[in-house]
C-alpha positions in Angstrom: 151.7 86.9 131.4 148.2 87.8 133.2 146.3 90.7 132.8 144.8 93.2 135.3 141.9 94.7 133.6 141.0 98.0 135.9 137.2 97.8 134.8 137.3 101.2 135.2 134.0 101.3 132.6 131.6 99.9 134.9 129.2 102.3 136.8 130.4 103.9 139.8 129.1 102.5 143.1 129.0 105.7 145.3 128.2 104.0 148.6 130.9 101.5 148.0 134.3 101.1 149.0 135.7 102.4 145.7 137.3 105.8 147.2 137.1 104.3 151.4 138.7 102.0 153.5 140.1 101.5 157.0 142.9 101.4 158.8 143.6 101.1 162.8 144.3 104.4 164.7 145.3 104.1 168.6 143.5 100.5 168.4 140.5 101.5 166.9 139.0 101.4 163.9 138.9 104.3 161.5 137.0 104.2 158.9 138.4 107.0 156.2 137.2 109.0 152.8 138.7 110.3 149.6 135.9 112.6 148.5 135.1 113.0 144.8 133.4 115.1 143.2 129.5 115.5 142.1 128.2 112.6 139.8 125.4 111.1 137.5 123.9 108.0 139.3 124.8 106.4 135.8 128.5 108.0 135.5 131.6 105.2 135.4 134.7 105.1 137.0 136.0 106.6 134.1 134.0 109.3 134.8 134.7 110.4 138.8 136.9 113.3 139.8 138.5 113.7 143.4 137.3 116.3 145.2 138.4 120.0 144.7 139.6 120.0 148.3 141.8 117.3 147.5 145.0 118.8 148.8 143.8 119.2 152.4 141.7 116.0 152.7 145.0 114.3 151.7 146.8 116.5 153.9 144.7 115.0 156.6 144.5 112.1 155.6 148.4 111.7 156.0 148.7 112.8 158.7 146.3 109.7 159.9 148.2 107.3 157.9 151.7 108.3 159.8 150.0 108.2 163.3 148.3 104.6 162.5 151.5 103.3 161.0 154.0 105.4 163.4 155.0 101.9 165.3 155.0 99.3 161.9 158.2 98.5 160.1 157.9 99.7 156.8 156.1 102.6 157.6 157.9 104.4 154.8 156.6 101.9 152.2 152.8 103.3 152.9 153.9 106.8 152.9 155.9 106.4 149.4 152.8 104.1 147.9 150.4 107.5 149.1 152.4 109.7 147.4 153.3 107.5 144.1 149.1 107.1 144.3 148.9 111.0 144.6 152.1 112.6 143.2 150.5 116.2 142.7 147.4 116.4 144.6 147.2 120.1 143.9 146.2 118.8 140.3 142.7 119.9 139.2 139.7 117.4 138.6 142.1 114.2 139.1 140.6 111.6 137.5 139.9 108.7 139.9 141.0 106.1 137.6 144.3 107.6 136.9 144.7 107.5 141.4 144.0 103.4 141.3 146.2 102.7 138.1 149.2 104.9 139.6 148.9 103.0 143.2 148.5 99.6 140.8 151.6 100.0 139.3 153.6 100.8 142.4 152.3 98.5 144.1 153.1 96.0 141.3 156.6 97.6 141.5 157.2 96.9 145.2 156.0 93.3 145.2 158.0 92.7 141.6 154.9 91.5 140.0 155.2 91.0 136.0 151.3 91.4 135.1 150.4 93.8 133.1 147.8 96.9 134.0 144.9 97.7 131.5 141.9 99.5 131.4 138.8 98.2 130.1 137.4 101.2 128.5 140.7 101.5 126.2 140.4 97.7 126.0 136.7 98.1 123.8 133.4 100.0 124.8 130.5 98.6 126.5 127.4 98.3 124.4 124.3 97.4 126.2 124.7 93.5 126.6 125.1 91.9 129.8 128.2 92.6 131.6 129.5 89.0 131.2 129.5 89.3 127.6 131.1 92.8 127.9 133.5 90.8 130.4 134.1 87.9 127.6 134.7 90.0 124.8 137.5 91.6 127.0 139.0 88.5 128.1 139.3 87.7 123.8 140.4 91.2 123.5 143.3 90.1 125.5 143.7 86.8 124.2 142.8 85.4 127.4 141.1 82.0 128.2 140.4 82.6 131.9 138.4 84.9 133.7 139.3 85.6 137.5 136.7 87.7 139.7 136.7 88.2 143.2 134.9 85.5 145.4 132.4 88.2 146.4 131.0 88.7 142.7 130.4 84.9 142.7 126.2 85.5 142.4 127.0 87.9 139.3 127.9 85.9 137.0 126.9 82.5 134.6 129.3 80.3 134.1 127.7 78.3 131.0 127.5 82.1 129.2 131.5 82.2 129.7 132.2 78.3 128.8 130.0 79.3 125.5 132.9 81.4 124.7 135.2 78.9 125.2 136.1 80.9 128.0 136.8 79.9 132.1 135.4 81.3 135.1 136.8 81.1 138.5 136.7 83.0 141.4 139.8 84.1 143.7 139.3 83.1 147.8 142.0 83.8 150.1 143.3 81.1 152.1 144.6 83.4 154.9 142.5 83.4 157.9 141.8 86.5 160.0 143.1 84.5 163.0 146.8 83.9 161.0 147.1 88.4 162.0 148.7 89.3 164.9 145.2 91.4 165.0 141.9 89.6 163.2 140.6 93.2 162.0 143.5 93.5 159.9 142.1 91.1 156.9 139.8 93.9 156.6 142.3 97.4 156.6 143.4 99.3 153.6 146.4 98.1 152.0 148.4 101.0 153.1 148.3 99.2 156.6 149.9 96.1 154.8 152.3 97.8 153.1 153.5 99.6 156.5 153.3 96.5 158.8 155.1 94.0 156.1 158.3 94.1 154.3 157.5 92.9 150.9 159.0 89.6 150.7 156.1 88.8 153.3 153.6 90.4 151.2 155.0 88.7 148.6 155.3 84.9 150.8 151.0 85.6 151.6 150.4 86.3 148.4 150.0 82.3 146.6 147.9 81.7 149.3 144.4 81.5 147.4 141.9 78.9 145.9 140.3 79.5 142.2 137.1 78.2 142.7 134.8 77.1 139.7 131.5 78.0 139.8 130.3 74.9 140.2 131.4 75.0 144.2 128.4 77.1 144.9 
């Protein structure tokens, strides 16, 4: 069975796209925010809360999601995925890692995935070594032999320090071109607009659609 490895002890990029996304409202693009709380520049994942206001920015914030989804099939889906992400948003000082996990595992539940959720910092600490040995020591951890990032961390990392340890690195690259959407900026929407717009057998058929490409491709 794989495993998903939430590397939740990595620091926390602020600017990122950690806690925003998109989605398409009236046929534009909205670009929306989960706020969290107040940090160190150092803090990790591990460390972010949601914002004390939580309750009305999700308040709002569904009230986007049912107007941008209002026409899609499986509208429902995204709702229920929001919700199973958020079950009491009234909660104080959420944890932001225990949000991603909770949306993981639905979503995992929807498509009838089998892979199995982990976080890295119950996994084993991080010292102060490179990430890619941090990253290695997990993968053993695990008893893994293969390493998967995503194609756009593909500068980050050595291979030669991960074949040392016996240990494979490839990187995952869709195979689905925006032009295969009925609408191109939908490779790049929150998957709250997939889950609305596709039943999950076609989730599911999109999903094998991907290259592991060795590091050696660059």
């Amino acid at each position: 069975m794989d495993v998903f490895v939430i590397f939740d002890s990595a620091q926390y990029i602020g600017r990122g796209w950690s806690n925003r996304n998109m989605l398409l409202v009236d046929g534009g693009e909205h670009r929306f925010t989960i706020p969290v709380q107040h940090h160190s520049r150092s803090a990790s994942y591990s460390d972010i809360r949601f914002s004390e206001n939580l309750y009305r920015d999700l308040g709002r914030f569904t009230r986007t999601l049912m107007q941008s989804t209002r026409e899609f099939p499986c509208s429902p889906a995204a709702l229920q995925l929001l919700n199973d992400t958020f079950p009491d948003p009234t909660a104080p000082d959420l944890p932001f890692v225990d949000a991603f996990e909770r949306m993981a595992e639905s979503l995992f539940s929807m498509l009838r995935g089998r892979t199995e959720l982990l976080r890295s910092s119950a996994i084993g600490p991080r010292g102060q070594g490179p990430a890619a040995e941090y990253i290695a020591d997990l993968v053993e951890a695990v008893g893994g032999d293969v390493y998967v990032n995503p194609i756009g961390g593909m500068s980050l990392y050595d291979d030669n320090s991960f074949a040392r340890r016996g240990i494979r690195l490839c990187f995952l690259q869709s195979r689905i071109a925006a032009a295969t959407f009925d609408d191109p900026r939908e490779a790049c929407l929150s998957v709250l607009h997939h889950v609305a717009r596709y039943s999950p057998t076609e989730l599911n058929s999109r999903l094998p659609k991907f290259d592991l490409l060795d590091p050696t491709a660059r």
